[in-house]
C-alpha atoms as an extended CHARMM CRD file, in Angstrom:
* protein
*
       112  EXT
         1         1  UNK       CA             67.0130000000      146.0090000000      124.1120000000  PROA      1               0.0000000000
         2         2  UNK       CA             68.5360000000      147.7050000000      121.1180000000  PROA      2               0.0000000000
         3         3  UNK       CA             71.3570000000      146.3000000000      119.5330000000  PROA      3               0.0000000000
         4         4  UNK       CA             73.8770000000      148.8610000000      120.4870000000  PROA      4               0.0000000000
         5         5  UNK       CA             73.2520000000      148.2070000000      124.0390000000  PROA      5               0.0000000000
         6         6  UNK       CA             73.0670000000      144.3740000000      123.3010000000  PROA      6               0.0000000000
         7         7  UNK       CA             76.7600000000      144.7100000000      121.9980000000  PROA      7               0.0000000000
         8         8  UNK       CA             77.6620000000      147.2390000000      124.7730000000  PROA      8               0.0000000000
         9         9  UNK       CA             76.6540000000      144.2960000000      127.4960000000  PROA      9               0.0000000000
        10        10  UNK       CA             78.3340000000      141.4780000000      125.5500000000  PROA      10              0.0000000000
        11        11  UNK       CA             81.6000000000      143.9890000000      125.5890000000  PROA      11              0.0000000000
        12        12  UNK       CA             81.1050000000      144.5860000000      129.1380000000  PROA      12              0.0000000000
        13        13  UNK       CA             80.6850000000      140.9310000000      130.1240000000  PROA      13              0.0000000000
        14        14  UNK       CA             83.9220000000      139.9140000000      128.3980000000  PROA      14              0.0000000000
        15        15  UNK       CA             85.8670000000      142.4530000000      130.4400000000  PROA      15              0.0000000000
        16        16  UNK       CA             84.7480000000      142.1590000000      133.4980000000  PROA      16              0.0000000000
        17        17  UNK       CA             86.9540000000      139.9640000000      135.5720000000  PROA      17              0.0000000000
        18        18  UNK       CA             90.4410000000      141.1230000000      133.9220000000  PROA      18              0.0000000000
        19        19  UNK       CA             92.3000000000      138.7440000000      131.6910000000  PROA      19              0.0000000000
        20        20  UNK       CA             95.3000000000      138.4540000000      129.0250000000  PROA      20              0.0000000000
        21        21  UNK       CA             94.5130000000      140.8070000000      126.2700000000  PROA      21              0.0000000000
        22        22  UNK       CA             96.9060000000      139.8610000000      123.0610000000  PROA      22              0.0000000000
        23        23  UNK       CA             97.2240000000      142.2580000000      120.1930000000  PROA      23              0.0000000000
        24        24  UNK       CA             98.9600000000      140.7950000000      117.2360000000  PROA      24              0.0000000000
        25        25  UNK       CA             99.7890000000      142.8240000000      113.9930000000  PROA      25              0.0000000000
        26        26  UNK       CA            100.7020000000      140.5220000000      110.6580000000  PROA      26              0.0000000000
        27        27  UNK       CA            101.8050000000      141.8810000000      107.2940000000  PROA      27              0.0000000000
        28        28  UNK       CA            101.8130000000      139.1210000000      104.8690000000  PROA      28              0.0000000000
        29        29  UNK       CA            104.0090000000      138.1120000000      101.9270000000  PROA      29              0.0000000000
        30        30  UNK       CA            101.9660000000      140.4800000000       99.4610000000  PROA      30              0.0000000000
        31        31  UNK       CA            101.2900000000      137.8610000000       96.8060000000  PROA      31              0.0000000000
        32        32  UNK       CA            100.4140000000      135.8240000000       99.9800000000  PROA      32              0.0000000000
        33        33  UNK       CA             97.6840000000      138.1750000000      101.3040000000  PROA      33              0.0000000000
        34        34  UNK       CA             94.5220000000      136.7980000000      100.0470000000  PROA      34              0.0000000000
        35        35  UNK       CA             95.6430000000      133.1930000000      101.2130000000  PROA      35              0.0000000000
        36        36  UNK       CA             96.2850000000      134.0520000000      104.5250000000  PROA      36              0.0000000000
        37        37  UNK       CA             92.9690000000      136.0920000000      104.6270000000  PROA      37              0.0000000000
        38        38  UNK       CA             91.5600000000      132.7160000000      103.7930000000  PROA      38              0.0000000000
        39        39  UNK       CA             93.1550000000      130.8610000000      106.3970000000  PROA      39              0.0000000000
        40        40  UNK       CA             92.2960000000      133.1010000000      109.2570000000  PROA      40              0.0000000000
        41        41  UNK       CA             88.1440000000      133.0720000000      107.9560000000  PROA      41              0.0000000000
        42        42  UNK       CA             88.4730000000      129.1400000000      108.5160000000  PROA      42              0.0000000000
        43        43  UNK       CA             90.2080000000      129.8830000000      112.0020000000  PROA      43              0.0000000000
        44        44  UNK       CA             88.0410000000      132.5720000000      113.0170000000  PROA      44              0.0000000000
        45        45  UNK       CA             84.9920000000      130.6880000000      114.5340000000  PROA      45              0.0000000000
        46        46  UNK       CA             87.2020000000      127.8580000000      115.9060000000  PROA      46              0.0000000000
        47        47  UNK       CA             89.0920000000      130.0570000000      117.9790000000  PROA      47              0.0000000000
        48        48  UNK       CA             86.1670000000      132.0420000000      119.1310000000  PROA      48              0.0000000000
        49        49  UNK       CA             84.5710000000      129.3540000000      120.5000000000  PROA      49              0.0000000000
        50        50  UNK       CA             87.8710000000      127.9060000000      122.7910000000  PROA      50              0.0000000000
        51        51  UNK       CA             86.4630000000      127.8210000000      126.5030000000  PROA      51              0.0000000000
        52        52  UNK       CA             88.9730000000      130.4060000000      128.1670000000  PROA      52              0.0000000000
        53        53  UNK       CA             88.3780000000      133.0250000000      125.2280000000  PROA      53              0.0000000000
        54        54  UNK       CA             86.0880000000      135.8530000000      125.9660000000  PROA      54              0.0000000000
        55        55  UNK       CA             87.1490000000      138.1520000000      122.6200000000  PROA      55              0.0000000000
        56        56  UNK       CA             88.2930000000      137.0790000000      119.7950000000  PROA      56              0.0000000000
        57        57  UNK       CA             88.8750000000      139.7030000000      116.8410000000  PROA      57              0.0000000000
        58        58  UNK       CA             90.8870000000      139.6990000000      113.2100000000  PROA      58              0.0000000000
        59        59  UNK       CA             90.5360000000      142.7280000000      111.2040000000  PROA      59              0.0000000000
        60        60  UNK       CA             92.5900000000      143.3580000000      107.9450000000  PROA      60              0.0000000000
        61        61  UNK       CA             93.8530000000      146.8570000000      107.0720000000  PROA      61              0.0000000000
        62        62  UNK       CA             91.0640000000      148.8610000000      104.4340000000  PROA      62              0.0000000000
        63        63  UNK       CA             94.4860000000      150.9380000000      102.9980000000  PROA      63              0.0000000000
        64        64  UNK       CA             96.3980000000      147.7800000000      102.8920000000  PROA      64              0.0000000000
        65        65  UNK       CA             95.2890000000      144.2750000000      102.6650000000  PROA      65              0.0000000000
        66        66  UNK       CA             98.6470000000      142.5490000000      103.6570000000  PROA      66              0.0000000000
        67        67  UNK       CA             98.0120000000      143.6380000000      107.7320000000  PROA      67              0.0000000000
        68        68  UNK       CA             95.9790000000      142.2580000000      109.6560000000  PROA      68              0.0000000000
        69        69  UNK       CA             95.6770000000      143.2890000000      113.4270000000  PROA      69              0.0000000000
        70        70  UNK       CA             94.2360000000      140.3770000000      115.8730000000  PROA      70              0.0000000000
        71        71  UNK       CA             92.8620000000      141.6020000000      119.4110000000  PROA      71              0.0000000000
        72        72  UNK       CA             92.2800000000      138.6610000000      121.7040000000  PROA      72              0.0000000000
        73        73  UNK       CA             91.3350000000      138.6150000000      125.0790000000  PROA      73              0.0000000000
        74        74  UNK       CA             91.8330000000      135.2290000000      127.3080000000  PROA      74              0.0000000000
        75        75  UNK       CA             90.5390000000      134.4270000000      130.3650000000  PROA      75              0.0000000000
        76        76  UNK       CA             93.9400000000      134.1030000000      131.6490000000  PROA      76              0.0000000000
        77        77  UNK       CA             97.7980000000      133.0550000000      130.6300000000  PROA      77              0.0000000000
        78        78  UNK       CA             96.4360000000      128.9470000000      131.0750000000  PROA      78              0.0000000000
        79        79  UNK       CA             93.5150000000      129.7430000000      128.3160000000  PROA      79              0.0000000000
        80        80  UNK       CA             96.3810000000      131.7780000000      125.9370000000  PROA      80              0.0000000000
        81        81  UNK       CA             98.2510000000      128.5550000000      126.3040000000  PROA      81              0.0000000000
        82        82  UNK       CA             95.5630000000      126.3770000000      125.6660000000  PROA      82              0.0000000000
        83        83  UNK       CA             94.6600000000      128.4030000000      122.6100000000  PROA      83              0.0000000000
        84        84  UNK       CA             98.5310000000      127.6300000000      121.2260000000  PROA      84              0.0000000000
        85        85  UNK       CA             98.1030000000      124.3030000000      121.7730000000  PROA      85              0.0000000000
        86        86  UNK       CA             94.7120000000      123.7600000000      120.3670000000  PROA      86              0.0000000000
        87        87  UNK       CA             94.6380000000      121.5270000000      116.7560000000  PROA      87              0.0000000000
        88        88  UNK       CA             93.0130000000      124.4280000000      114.7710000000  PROA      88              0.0000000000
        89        89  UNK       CA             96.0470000000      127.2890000000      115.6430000000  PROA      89              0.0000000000
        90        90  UNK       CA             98.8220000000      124.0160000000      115.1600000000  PROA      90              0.0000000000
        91        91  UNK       CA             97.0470000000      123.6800000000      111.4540000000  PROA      91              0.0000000000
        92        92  UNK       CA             95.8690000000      126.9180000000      110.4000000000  PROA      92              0.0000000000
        93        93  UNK       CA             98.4960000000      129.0650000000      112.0320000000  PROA      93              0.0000000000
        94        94  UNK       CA            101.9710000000      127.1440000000      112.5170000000  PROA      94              0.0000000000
        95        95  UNK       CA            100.9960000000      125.0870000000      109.6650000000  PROA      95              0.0000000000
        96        96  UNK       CA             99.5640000000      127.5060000000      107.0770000000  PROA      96              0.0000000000
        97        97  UNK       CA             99.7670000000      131.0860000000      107.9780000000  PROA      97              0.0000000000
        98        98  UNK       CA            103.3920000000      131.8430000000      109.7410000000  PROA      98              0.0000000000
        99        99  UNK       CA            105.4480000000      130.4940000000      106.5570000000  PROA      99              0.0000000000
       100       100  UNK       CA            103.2170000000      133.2430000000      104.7240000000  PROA      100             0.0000000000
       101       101  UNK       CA            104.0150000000      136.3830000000      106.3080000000  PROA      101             0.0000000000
       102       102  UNK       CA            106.2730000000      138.7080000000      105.9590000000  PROA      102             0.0000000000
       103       103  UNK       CA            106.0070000000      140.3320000000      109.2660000000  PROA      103             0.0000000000
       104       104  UNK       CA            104.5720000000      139.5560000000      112.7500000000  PROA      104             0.0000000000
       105       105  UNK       CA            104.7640000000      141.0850000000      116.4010000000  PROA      105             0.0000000000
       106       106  UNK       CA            102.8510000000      140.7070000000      119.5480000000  PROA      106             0.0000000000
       107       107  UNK       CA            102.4000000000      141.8310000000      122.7760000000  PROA      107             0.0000000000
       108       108  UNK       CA            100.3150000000      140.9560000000      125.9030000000  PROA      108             0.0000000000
       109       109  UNK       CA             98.4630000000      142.9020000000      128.8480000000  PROA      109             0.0000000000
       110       110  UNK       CA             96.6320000000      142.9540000000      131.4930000000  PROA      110             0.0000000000
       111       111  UNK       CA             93.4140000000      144.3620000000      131.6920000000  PROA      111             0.0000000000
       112       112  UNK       CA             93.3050000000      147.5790000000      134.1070000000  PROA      112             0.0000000000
C-alpha cells in the first residue's frame, strides 16, 4: 500500500463513527510567538496519544507565525472533557500558553 492510501485509511478510520470535531484559531502576543510554538511541540504528542482522541492537528500560519489553527477531533464531548482535564493541557496550556496570546476562539461540531 502506498502511502497516500495509507494516510487516506488512517483519515478514514478516524472519521468513521462521528465525533466532536474542535477547531481552535490562536494569535499570540507577537514577541510571544516562538514560545508558544514551543509549548504546543511539547504538547503535541501528549495530546495525540489521549484515549478518546482520534485527530489531533496544530498548524501555524506560513504568512504569519503568531496564528496557529488546532483541528481536533474527539471521540465524543466525555473524551473533549477528559482532554481539558488531562495534566499535560492544565501545564502546557492553562499554565503556559493562554497568558501568551493575544487572541483565541473556538468552536465545536459534529461530524455529518
Amino acid at each position: 500500500m502506498n502511502e497516500q492510501a495509507t494516510n487516506q485509511q488512517t483519515f478514514y478510520q478516524a472519521v468513521s463513527g462521528g465525533g466532536l470535531l474542535v477547531v481552535a484559531q490562536w494569535e499570540a502576543k507577537p514577541e510571544e510567538a516562538n514560545r508558544v510554538a514551543e509549548i504546543l511541540r511539547d504538547f503535541l504528542p501528549q495530546a495525540q496519544s489521549e484515549p478518546g482522541v482520534k485527530l489531533f492537528l496544530i498548524s501555524r500560519a506560513k504568512d504569519n507565525g503568531a496564528q496557529f489553527l488546532f483541528y481536533e477531533l474527539f471521540r465524543d464531548e466525555a473524551a473533549f472533557r477528559a482532554h481539558q482535564d488531562s495534566p499535560h493541557f492544565k501545564s502546557h496550556i492553562a499554565g503556559q500558553a493562554l497568558a501568551l496570546l493575544a487572541k483565541r476562539e473556538r468552536t465545536q461540531y459534529e461530524l455529518i
